[in-house]
N, C-alpha and C positions, 0 to 999 in steps of 0.2 A: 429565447436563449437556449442553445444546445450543452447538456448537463457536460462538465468534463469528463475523461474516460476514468474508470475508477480504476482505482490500484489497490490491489490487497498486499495486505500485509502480516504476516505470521511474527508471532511475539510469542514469548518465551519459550516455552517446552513444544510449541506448535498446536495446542489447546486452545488459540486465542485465532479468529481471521477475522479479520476487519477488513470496511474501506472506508475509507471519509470523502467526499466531495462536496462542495459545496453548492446548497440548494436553490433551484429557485428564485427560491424568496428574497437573496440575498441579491439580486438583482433591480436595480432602480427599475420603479414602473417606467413604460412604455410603451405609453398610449398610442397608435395605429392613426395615423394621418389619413384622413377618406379624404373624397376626390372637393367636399367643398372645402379643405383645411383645417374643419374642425376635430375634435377627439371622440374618440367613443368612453361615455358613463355607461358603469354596470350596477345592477340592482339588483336584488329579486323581488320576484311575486309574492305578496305575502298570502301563506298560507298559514306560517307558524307552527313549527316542531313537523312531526310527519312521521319518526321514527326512530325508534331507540335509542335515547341516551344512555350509556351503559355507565357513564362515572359522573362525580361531581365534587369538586373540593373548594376550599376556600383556603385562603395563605394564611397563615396563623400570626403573621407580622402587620399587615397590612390590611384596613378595612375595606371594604367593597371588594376586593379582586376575588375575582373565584371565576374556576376553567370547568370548561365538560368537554367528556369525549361521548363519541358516538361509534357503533358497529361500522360503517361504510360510509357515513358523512361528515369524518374531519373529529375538529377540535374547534371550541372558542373562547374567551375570553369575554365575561362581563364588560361594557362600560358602564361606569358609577352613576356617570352623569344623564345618559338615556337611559339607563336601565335595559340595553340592548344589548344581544352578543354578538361579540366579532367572528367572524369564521376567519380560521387561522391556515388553511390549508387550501384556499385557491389556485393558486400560483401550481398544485400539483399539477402534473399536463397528462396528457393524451396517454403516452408509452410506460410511465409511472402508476397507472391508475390504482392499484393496489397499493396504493400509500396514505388513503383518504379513510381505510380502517385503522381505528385508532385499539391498539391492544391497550395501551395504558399512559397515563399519566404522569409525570412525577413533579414538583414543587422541589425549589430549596426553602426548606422555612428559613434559613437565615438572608436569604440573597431572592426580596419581590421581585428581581428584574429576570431571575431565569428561571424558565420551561424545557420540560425532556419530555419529548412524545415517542413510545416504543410504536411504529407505523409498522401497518401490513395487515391485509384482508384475507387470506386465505391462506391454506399449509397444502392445500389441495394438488396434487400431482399436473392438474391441466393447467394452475395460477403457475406462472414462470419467476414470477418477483420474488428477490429474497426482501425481507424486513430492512427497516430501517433505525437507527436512532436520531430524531431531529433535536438539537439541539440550540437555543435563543437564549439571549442575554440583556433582550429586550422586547420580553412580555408578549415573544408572538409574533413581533412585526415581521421579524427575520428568520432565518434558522442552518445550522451550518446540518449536515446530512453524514452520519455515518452507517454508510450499508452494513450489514451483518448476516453473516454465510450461513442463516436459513429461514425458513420460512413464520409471520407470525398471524394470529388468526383472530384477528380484529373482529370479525364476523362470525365466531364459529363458537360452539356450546362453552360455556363458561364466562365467555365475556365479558360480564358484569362483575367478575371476580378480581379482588386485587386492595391496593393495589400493587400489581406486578412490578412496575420500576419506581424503584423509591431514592432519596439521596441522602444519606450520614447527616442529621440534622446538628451534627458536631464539629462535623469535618466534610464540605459541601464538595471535594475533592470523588469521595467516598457515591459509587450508585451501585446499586445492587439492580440484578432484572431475572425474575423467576420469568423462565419458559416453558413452551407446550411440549416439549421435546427435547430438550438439549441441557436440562438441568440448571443448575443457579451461575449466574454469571456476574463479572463484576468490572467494574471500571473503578481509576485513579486517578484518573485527570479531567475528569469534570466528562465522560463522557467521548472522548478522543478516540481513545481503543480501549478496547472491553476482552478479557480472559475467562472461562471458565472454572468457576467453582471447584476444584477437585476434589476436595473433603465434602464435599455437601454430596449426602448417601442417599437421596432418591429423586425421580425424575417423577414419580406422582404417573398415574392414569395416561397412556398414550395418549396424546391428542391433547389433552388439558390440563398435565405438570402441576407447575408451582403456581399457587395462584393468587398468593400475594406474599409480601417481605414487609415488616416493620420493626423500627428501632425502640428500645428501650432505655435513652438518654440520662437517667437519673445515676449520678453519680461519674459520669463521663467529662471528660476533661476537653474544653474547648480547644479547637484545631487538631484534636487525635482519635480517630476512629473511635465510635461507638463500638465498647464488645459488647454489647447484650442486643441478638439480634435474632428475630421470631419470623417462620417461614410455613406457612399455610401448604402443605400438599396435599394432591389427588390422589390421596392413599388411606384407605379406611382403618387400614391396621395400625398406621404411626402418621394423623392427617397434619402434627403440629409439632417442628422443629427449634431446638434453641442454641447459641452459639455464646458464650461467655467472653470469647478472646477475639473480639473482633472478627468472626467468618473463619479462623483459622482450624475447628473441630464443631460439630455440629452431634444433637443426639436428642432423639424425639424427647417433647417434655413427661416426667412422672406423670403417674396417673389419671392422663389427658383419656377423654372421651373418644371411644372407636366405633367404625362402623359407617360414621358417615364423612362428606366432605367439605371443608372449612371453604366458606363462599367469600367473607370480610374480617379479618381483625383489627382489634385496634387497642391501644394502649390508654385506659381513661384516666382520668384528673386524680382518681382516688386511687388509684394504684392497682387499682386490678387491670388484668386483659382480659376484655371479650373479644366473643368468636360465636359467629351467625353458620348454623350447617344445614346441608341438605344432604339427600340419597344420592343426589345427581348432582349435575354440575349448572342446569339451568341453561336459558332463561324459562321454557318451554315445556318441561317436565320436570314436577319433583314428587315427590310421593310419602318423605318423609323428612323429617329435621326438626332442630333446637339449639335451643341459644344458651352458651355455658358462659363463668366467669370465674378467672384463675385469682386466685390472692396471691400474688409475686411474692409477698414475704413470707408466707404461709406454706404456699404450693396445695393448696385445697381448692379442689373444683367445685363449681354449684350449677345446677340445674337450673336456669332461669326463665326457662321457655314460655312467654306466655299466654300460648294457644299450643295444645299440643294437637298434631295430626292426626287424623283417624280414630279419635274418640268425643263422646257426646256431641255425635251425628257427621261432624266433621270427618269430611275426605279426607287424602294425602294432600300435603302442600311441606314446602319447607321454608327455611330462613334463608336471607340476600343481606340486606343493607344495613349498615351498623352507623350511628355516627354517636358518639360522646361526647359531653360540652365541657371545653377548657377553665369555665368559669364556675361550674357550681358539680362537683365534686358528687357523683353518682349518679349524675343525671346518663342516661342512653336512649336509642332510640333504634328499632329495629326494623323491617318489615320484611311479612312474607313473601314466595313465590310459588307460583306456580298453583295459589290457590282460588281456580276457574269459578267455582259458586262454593259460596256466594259473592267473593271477590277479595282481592289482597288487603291488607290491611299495613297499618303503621303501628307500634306501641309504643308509648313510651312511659319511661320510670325514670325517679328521680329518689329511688332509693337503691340501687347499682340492683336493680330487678327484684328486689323483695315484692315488689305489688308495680300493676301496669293498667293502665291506660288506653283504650283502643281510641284513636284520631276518629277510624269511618265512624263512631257512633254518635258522636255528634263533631259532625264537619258540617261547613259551609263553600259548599264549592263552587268557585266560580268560572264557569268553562267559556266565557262571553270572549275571550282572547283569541281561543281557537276554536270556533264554533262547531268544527267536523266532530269533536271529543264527544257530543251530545248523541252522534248514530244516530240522530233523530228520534233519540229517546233520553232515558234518565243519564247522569254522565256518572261515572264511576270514581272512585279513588285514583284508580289505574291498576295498569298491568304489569307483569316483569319490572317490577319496582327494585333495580339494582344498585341503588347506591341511596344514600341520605350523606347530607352536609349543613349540621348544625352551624351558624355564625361564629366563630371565635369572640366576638366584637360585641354582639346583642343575642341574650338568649333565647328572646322570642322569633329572631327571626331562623326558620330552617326552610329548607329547597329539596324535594326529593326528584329524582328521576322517573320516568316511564318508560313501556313501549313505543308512545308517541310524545311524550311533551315533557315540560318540568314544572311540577306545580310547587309552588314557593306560599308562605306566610310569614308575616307580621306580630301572630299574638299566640304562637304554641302554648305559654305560659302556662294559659285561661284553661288545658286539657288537665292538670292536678285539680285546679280547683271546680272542677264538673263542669265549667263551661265550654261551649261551644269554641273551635278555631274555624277561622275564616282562608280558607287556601283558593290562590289564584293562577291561573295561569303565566309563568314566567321564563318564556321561551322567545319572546320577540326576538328577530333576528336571527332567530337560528332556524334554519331550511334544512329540515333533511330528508326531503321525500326521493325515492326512485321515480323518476318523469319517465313516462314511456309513450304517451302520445301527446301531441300538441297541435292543434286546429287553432287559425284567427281568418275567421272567416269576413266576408266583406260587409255583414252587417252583424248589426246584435252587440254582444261584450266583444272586447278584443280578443278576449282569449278563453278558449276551453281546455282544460289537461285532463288526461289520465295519468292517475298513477298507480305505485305499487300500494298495495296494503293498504290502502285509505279510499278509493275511491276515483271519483269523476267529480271538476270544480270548472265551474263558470268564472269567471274572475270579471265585474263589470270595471270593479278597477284595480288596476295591479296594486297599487300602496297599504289599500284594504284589504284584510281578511275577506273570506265567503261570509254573509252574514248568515245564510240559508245551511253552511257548511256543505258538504259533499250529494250529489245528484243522489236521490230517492227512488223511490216506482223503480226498482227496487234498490236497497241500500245495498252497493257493495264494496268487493275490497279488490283486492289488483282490479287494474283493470287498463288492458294491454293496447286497447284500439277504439279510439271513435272518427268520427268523417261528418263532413255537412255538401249539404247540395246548394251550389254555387246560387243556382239560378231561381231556389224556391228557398226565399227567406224563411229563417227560423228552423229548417227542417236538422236536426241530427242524429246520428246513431252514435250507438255504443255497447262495447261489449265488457264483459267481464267474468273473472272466475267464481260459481256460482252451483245449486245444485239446479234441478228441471225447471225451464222456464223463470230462470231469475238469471241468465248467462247475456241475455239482450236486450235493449228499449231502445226506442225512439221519442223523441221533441218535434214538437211542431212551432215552440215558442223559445228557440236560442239556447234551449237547455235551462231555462226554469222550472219547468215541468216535463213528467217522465210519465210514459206504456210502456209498461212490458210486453216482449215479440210473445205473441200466444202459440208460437211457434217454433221449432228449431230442426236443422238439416238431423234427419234420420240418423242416428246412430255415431251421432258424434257428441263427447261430453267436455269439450273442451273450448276457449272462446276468441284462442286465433286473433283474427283481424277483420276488419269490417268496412265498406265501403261503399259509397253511395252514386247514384247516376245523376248528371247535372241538376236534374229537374226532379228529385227523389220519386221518381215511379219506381225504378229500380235499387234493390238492396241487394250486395252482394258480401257471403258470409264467407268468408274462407277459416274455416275452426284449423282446420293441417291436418287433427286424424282423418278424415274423410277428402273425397272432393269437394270443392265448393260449389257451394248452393246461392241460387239467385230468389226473392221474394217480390211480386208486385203488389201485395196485400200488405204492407207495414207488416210483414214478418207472421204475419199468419198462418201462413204456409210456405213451403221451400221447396223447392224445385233441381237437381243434380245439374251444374253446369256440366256442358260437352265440350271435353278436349281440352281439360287442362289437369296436370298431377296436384296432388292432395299440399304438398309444400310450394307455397309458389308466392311471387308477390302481386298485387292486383290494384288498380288503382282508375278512376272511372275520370274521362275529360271534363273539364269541368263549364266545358260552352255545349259541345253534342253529348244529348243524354243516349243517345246509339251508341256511343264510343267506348269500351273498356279497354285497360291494355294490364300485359300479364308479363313474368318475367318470372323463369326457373332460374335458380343459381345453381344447381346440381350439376344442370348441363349447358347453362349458358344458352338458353332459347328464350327466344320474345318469341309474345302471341297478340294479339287483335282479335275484338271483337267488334262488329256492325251491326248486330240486332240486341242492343242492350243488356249484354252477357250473359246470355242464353248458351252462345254458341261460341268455343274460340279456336282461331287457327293459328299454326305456327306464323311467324309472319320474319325473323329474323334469329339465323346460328351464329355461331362460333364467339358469343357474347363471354365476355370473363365469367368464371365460375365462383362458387365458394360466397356469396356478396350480393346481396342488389336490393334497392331499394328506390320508388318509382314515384313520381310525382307530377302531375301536368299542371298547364298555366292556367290562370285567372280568367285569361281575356285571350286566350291564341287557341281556336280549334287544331286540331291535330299535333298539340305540342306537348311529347313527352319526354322527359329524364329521366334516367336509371344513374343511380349514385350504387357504384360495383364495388366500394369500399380499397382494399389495395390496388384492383382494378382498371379503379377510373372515371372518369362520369363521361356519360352520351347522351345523345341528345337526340330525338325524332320530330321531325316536323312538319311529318307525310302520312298521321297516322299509325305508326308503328310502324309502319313497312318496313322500314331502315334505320339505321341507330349510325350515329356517326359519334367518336371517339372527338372529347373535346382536350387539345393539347396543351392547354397553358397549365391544368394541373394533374398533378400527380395520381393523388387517391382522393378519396369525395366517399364519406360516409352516411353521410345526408344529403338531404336537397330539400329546397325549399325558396317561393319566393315573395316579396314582397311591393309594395307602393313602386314607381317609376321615379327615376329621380328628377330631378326639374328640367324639360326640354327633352326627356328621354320618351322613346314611344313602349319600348320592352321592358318588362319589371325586371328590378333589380332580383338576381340572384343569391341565395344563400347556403352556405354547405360548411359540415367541421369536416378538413382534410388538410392536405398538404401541399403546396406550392413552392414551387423555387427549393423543396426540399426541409421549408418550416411546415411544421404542423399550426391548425390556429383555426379560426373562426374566418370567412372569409364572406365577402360580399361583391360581385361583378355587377355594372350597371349597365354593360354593354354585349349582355348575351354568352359573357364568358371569353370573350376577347379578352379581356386582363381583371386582374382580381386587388382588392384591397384586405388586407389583413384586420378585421375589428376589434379584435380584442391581443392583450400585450399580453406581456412573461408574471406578469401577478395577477391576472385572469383567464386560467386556462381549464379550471374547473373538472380535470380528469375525463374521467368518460361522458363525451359528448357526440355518441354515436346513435343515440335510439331514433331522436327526432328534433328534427329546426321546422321553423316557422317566420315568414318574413310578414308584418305587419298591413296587409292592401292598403289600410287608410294611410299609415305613417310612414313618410320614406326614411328608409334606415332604422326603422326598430326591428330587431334580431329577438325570437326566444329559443334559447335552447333547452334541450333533455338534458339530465346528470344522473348518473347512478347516485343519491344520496345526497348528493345541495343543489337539491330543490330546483326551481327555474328562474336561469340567472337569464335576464335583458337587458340589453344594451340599444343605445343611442347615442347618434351624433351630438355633445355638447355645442 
């Protein structure tokens, strides 16, 4: 479905520019008819969590619901009844893709049925996308879209702070949304069109503003603005504002604590506000911070920090997460960030911080959900621990965030009275890895990935977790490229970001076990891409800073290919192990090689620029694709010599193929691009003569350009890459 053209609109003094159109999501699915009638089901691979949940709340009206946001992989919603989350943000598409960073959150606690997600991954001058406000009236399914004339930074330092967009728990009319730049902002109609703040006196820290808003309801009259209203800025001289008359005058609170930055507040049972600070804005550096609490009738601060930074022994680290229990009146719960060794921690108190609690000293943790969490060693608390969400409903149960998962418990209680709690993994459902390579090679598991930040995973089967978690020999983290050799079962490579000799390894067994290369191309520190010759005698390393290098010793030693620039794509036939083929996009030259990439020649110019990405068949000697992204795809089938333009579609940012379909001799084709002028997921059984659409307008998954992979055993299973949800597959119903 193509988005309607947006219309701005200027409201009042000209302080205010909106758009509204309607998303997506508000489109009936429309599931892609393939050539046997049936539909395409989408899934993912379960890996489980992968990367940064930067929020978590629960509805204070309604038991079970509770949402999270993530830096670059959406939003979802719990279900009660699987104890699994929904990803809320599929339906984003291709040209949208900065709209799957979620800056913030917001609930009406009087109305379970509506969601405000402030979208947008970046403020960065090269991201083109302005922010969005998504707005639903039913929990997620749907969501109506109002654009907003600047940029928000779902991904960018502060993240976990907030939260940033909240709604008048008095008057559900009423939202407030602190920005990274553009100061406090405010909507009256639920969200529709949104004005600027003009009495609110600070914009906070270029780059990371205000970085949360909450109400102070006590005393407020139902259906009329909240006046008592508290605004966390990136400002060390005045971090904490308060507004008595509903938003209309604002003025830093008395005798509030300077110096550092308010990361969460929030308003507890007993009457006090706390507020969780760091030096920084986080997730990634902090160095200093503490945790205060105001007495609202009083106006007396207290120090309640409890670990303080940088004394008896203790590094720098600061505070993040705050959550306070609606049910027992002094309880709070905090945790640090940014504190690298010995590791973050959680406290909690249940006398509004008189005395605390540390979770890690006696925790039972249980990482058997997401097995990668273990690194193949001790599993941790976690990291970048930005948010905590105590149950409204049960006080034992809370749910914290991570850098990669959400660990949740059953029996916090048992921490007052010295006993142990028991924390589990509780992120099922929720994908949010950066996919950057995908291999399903013709024997072994179906599917091998690389991802960002976590690793290399075997998957034997997609519904299952990794039991082994993430490839070993050596553990690493991105990791940008692997490749398998068609013809010599079990063989694959892989590379990764890494320091000396921990950047490569090889499998001889499908990727259950791992060598690292005792080897690497002279003088380059970087891990590129990687690729292997039909019959794995040949490994060919292409890092980018250098030329690439070929190994016939399993990477022992490495050898300078001849005749090709240090940026290039390379990709080896997968019937003749002689064969490589190459492809500059700088200048639009193919190359071929016949002595198993040693040596390569130009072999075809004037190929689109800017784009390429190259792939050969299963079962066809001399058969290669280059996927030239706005470009084009072409196709060789003479060894490289010649690339012919294929016309039925437009751009092709991938390529990949899979099984034959029944009666067909040529494998069915696969690519994310565009046809007839839709973008989509697309599959040809006929070599590219005509294309089927696989996936509809509520499964478009954003950025699906890194890598596809067509299934050889199974005809018609697709897997794609996503920036951040994880890898979604599909199949014919």
């Amino acid at each position: 479905m193509s988005l309607p053209r947006r219309q701005f609109l200027a409201l009042g003094t000209g302080t205010a520019l909106v758009a509204t159109v309607a998303g997506p999501a508000a489109a009936a699915q429309q599931s892609t008819t393939d050539r046997s009638g049936g539909r395409y089901r989408w899934r993912n691979v379960e890996i489980v969590g992968g990367g940064f949940v930067t929020g978590i709340i629960h509805h204070p009206k309604q038991r079970g619901l509770v949402y999270c946001r993530t830096d670059i992989g959406g939003a979802a919603r719990l279900d009660v009844r699987t104890k699994r989350w929904v990803q809320l943000l599929e339906w984003v598409g291709f040209d949208d893709w900065s709209l799957t960073g979620v800056e913030s959150l917001a609930l009406d606690p009087c109305d379970p049925s509506r969601i405000y997600l402030a979208v947008g991954t970046y403020t960065n001058e090269w991201s083109p996308i302005n922010g969005a406000i998504l707005s639903s009236t039913d929990q997620g399914r749907t969501f109506r879209r109002t654009d907003l004339p600047f940029k928000l930074g779902g991904n960018e330092p502060g993240r976990s702070m907030g939260e940033r967009l909240v709604v008048d728990p008095m008057d559900g009319r009423v939202l407030y949304f602190g920005t990274r730049n553009q100061g406090l902002w405010r909507s009256t109609d639920r969200g529709l069109t949104w004005a600027r703040v003009d009495s609110f006196p600070s914009v906070g820290t270029a780059g990371i503003g205000i970085g949360f808003v909450f109400f102070d309801p006590r005393g407020a009259r139902r259906g009329r603005p909240t006046p008592t209203i508290y605004a966390g800025v990136t400002d060390k001289a005045s971090p904490l504002y308060r507004s008595t008359d509903g938003g209309l005058s604002w003025a830093p609170v008395p005798g509030q604590p300077t110096g550092l930055l308010p990361h969460h507040g929030e308003l507890g049972a007993d009457g006090n506000l706390y507020v969780t600070y760091g030096d920084l804005p986080g997730p990634y550096e902090m160095y200093n911070g503490a945790v205060y609490k105001l007495a609202t009738a009083t106006g007396e601060w207290t120090d309640i920090t409890p670990l303080r930074p940088n004394t008896g022994g203790e590094a720098g680290f600061g505070y993040a997460g705050l959550s306070t229990d609606p049910r027992r009146p002094g309880t709070v719960m905090v945790s640090t960030m940014s504190r690298w060794g010995p590791v973050d921690d959680i406290f909690r108190s249940v006398d509004g911080g008189l005395t605390w609690h540390s979770i890690a000293e006696r925790i039972v943790l249980d990482t058997s959900g997401a097995p990668f969490l273990n690194f193949h060693g001790t599993p941790k608390l976690g990291w970048m621990i930005g948010d905590i969400s105590i149950d409204p409903f049960d006080s034992d149960k809370v749910m914290y965030v991570t850098g990669a998962t959400i660990f949740g418990t059953d029996d916090v209680t048992g921490a007052e009275a010295g006993r142990s709690t028991h924390w589990s993994v509780r992120a099922q459902g929720l994908e949010e890895t950066a996919v950057l390579d995908l291999i399903s090679p013709p024997w072994g598991a179906p599917l091998i990935s690389a991802l960002g930040d976590i690793g290399v995973y075997r998957h034997d089967r997609l519904d299952v977790v990794p039991p082994d978690g993430q490839a070993a020999n050596p553990v690493s983290g991105t990791s940008p490229s692997l490749d398998y050799a068609a013809l010599a079962e079990g063989f694959v490579v892989r590379v990764a970001y890494g320091g000396s000799l921990q950047r490569g390894a090889y499998s001889t067994d499908g990727g259950v076990s791992w060598q690292p290369f005792a080897g690497e191309p002279a003088g380059s520190s970087q891990p590129g891409k990687i690729v292997l010759g039909a019959d794995a005698r040949t490994i060919v390393w292409v890092p980018g800073d250098v030329v690439p290098h070929y190994s016939r010793d399993r990477g022992a030693t490495w050898t300078p290919v001849t005749g090709l620039p240090a940026q290039v794509a390379v990709v080896g036939d997968r019937v003749d192990p002689s064969s490589f083929y190459a492809f500059d996009a700088a200048t639009g030259t193919a190359y071929r090689s016949t002595n198993g990439g040693a040596t390569f020649l130009p072999s075809a110019t004037g190929l689109p620029t800017g784009a390429g990405k190259l792939e050969t068949v299963l079962d066809r000697a001399g058969h290669c694709w280059l996927a030239a992204g706005s470009g084009g795809l072409f196709r060789s089938t003479d060894q490289g010599v010649s690339y012919q333009q294929v016309t039925t579609i437009e751009e092709a940012f991938t390529i990949g193929f899979g099984k034959a379909a029944r009666g067909r001799t040529e494998m069915a084709v696969y690519t994310s691009g565009k046809v007839a002028g839709v973008r989509g997921i697309f599959r040809s059984d006929d070599s590219a003569k005509s294309w089927v659409r696989v996936n509809d307008d509520r499964h478009q998954f954003a950025s699906t350009n890194d890598a596809i992979a067509g299934d050889p055993r199974v005809y018609g299973r697709v897997y794609l890459s996503t920036n951040g949800l994880g890898i979604p597959y599909g199949e014919p119903v």
